[in-house]
Backbone bond lengths (Angstrom), bond angles and torsions (degrees), N, CA, C in turn:
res aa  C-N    CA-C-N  psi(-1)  N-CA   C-N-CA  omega(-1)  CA-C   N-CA-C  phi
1 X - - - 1.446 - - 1.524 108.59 -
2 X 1.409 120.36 127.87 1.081 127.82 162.31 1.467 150.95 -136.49
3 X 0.859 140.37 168.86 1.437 121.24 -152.80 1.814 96.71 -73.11
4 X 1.500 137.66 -168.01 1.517 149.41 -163.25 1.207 117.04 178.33
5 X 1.354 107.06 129.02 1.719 102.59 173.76 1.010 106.23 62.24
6 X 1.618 117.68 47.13 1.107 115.27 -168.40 1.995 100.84 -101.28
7 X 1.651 108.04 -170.73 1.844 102.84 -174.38 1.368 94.27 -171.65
8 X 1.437 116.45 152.64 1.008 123.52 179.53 1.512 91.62 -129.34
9 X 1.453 124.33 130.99 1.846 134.20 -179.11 1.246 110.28 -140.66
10 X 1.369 117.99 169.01 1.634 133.55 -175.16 1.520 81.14 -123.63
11 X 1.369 127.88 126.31 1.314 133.86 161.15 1.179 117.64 -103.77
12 X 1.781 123.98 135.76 1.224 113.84 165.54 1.578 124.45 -124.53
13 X 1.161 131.22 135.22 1.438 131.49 -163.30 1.094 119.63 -140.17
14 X 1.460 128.12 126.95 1.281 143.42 178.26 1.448 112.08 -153.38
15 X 1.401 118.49 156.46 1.531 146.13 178.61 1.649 80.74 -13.32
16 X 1.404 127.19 -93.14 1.198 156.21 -144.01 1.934 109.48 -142.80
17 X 1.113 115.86 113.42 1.515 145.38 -170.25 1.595 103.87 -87.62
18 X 1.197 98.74 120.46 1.480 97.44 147.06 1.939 105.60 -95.56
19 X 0.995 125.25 151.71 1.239 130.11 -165.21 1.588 95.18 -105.46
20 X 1.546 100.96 -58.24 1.987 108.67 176.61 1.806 106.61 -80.58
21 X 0.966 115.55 49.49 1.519 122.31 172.91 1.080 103.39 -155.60
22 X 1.192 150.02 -41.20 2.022 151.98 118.52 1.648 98.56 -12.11
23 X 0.987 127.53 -75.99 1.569 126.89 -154.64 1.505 97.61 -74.79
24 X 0.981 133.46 -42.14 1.847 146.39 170.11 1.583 91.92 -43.44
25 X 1.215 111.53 -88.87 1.541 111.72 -170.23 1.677 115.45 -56.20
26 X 1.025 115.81 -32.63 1.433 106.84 169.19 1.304 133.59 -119.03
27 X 0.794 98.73 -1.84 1.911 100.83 162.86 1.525 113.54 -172.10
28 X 1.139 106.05 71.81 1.235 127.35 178.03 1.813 102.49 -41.28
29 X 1.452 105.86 -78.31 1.052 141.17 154.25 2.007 132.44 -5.92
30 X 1.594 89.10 -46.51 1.862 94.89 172.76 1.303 106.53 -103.06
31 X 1.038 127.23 38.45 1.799 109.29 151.18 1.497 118.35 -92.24
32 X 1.646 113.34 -3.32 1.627 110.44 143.69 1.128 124.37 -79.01
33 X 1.192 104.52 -27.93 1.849 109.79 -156.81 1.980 90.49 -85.85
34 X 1.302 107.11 -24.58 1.614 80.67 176.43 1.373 110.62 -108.81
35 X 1.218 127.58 43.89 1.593 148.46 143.85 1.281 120.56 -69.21
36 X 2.286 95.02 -41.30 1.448 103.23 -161.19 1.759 101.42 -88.13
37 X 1.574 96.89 -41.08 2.094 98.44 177.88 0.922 124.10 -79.55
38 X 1.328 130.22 102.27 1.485 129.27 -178.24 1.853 100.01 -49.88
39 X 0.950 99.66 138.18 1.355 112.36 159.46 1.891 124.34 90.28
40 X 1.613 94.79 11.73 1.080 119.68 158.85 1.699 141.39 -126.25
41 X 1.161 104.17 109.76 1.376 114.79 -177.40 1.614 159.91 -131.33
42 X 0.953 127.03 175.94 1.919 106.17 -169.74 1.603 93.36 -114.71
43 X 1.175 95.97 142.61 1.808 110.09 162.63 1.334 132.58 -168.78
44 X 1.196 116.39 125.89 1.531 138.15 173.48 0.914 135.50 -112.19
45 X 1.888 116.11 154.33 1.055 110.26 161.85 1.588 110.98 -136.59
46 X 1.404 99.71 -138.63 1.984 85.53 -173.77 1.527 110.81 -73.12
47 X 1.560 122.38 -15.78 1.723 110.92 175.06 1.377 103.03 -147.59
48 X 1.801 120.31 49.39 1.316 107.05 150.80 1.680 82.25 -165.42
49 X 2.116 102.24 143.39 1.551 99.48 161.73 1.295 87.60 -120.95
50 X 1.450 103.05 -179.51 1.274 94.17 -179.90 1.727 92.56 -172.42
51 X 1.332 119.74 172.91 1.800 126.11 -151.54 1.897 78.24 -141.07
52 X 1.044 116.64 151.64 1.508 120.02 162.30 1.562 119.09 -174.94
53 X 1.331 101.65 147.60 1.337 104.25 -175.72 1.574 102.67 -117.93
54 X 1.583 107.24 143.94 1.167 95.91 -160.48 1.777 103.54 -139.98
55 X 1.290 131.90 166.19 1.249 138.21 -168.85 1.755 113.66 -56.84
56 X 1.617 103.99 -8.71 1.700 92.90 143.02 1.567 154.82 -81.08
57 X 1.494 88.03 2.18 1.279 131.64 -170.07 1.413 97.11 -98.53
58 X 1.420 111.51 -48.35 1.798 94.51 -166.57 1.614 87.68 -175.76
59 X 1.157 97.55 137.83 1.800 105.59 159.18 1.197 145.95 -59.91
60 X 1.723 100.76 -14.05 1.240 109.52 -156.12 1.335 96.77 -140.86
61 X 1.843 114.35 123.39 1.393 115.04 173.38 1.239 139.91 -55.28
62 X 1.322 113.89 -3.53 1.084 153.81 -167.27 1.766 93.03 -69.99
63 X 1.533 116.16 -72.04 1.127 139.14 -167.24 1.212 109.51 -56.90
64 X 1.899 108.00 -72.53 1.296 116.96 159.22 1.710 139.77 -28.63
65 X 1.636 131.08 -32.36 1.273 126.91 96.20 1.002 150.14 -4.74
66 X 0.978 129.66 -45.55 1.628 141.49 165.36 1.564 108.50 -80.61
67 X 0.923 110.20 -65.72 1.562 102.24 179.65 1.760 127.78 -59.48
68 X 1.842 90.90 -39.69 1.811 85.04 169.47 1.407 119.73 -68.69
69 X 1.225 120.50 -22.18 1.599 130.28 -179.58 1.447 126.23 -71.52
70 X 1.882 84.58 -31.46 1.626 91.86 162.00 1.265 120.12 -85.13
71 X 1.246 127.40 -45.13 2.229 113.68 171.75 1.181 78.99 -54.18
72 X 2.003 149.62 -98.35 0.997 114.30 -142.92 1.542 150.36 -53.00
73 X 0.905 136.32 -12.31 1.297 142.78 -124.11 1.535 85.80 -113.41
74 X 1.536 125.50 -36.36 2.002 118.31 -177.48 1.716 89.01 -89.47
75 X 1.299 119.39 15.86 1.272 114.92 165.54 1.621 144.02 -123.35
76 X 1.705 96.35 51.14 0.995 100.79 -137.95 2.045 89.77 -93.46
77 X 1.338 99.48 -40.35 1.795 102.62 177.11 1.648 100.76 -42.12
78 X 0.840 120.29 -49.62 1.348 126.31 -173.56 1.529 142.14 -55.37
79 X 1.575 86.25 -30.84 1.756 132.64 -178.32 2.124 84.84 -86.33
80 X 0.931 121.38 -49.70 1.296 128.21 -176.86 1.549 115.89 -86.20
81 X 1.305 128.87 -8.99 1.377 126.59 156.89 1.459 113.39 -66.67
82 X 1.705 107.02 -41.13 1.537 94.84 -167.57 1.850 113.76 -115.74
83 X 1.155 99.73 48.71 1.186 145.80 175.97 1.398 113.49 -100.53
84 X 1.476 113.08 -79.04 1.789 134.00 166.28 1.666 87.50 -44.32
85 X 1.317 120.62 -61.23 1.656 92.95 -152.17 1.678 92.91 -110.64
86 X 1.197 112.29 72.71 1.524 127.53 129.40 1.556 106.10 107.69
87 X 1.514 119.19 -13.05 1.090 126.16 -147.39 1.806 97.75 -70.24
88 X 1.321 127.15 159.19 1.478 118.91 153.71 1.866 105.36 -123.11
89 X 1.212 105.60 128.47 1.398 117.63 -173.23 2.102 111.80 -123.88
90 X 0.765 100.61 149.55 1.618 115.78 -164.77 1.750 89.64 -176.41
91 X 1.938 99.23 154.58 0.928 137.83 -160.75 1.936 92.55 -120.42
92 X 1.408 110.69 127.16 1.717 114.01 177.71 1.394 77.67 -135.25
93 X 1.894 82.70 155.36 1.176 126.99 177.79 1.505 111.78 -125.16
94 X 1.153 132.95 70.61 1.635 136.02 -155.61 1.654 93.86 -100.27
95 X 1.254 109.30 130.19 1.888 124.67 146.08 1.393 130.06 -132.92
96 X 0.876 134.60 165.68 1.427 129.48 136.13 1.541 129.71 -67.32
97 X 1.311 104.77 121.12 1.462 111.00 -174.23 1.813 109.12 -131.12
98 X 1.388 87.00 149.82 1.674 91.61 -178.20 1.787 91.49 -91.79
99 X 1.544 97.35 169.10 1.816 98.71 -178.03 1.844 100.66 -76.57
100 X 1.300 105.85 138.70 1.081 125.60 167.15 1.544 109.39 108.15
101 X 1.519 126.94 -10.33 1.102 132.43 -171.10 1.939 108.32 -73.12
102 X 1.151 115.72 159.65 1.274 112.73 -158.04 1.881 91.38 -150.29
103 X 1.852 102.62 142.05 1.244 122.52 -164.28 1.589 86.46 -111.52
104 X 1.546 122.81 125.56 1.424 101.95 145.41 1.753 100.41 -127.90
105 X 1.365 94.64 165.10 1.337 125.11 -176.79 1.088 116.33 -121.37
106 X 1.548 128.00 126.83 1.689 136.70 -176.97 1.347 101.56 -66.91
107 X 1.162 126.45 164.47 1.605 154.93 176.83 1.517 85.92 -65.05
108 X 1.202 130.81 -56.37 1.368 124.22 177.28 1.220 149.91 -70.64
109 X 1.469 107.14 -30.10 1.326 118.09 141.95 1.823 122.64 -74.08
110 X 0.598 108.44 11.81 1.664 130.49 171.43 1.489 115.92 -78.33
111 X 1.920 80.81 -68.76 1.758 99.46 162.63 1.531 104.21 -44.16
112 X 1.101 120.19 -68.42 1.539 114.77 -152.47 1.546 105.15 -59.08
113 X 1.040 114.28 -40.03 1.356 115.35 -169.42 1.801 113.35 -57.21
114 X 1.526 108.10 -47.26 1.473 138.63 173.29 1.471 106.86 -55.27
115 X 1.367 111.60 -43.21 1.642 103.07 174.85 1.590 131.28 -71.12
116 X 1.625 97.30 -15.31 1.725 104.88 173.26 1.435 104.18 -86.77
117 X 1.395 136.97 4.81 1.025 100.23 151.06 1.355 113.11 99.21
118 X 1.466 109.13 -3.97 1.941 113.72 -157.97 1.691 113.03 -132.78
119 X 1.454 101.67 133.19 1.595 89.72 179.48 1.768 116.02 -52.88
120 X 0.945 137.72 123.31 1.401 141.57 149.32 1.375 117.50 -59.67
121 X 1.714 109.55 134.56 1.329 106.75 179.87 1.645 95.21 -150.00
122 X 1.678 110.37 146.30 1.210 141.21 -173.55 1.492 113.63 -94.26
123 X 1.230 113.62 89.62 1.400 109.10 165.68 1.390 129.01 -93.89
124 X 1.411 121.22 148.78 1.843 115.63 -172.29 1.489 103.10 -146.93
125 X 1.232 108.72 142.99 1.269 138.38 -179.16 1.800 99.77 -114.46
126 X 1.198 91.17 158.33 1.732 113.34 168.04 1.538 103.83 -118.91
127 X 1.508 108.60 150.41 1.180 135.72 176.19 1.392 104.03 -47.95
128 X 1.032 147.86 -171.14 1.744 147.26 -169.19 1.337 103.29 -144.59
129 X 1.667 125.91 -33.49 0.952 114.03 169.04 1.534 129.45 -92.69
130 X 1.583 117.51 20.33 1.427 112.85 -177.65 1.477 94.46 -89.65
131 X 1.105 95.76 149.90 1.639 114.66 153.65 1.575 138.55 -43.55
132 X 1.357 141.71 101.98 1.090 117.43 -171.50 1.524 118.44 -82.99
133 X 1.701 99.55 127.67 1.732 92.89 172.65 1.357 139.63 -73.67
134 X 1.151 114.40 140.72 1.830 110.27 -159.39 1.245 100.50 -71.28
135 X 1.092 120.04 143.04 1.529 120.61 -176.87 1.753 118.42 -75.73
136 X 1.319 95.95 -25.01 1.557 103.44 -160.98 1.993 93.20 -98.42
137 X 1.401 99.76 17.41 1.752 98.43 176.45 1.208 110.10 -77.83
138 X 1.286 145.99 19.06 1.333 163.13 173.11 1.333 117.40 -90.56
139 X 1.408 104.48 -27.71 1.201 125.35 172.82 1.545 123.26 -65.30
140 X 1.365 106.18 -53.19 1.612 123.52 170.35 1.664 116.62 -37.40
């Protein structure tokens, strides 16, 4: 069992977003470069932007890690401007997972994650087509 549709993103959230004042201060720069990598991209709306790399990019979270850590990481003044003015930023790791499925992460991608500086958070979805079990079937 393993995680699906899985993504690795830099999220950013506040009251109210500027979306072109997020991308200005921090990556001015990749709205070519994610034309050129499939499977990396920016998106917003009125209270979240967000940068992500995603399983078109690479299969393996492993990678996806590596690559978001690298645009971030020469971006770190930047990561700390919108910080000072109000911003809250964290790094998710969202998939779909069936129950029992299990994420691991290398000592090194660990590192990378640890060097930006940002709470990490695990998000999970369920499949859509499983069945939900009745809770009170214990009962029977």
């Amino acid at each position: 069992m393993n995680w699906e549709d899985f993504r690795t993103s830099l999220i950013v959230t506040k009251g109210a977003i500027s979306a072109q004042l997020i991308t200005e201060t921090l990556v001015p720069d990749l709205t070519a470069e994610c034309a050129t990598q499939r499977g990396i991209e920016l998106r917003s709306d009125d209270a979240q932007w967000s940068l992500s790399c995603d399983e078109r990019h690479s299969q393996n979270i492993e990678d996806q890690v590596k690559v978001l850590s690298g645009i971030l990481s020469s971006r770190a003044e930047g990561m700390r401007e919108l910080r000072n003015s109000g911003h809250a930023l964290h790094i998710e790791i969202s998939g779909t997972v069936e129950t029992g499925a299990k994420l691991r992460l290398s000592p090194s991608a660990l590192a990378e994650l640890s060097a930006l500086s940002l709470p990490v958070f695990f998000k999970t979805s369920v499949p859509t087509d499983l069945q939900e079990e009745d809770p009170l079937a214990w009962l029977d």
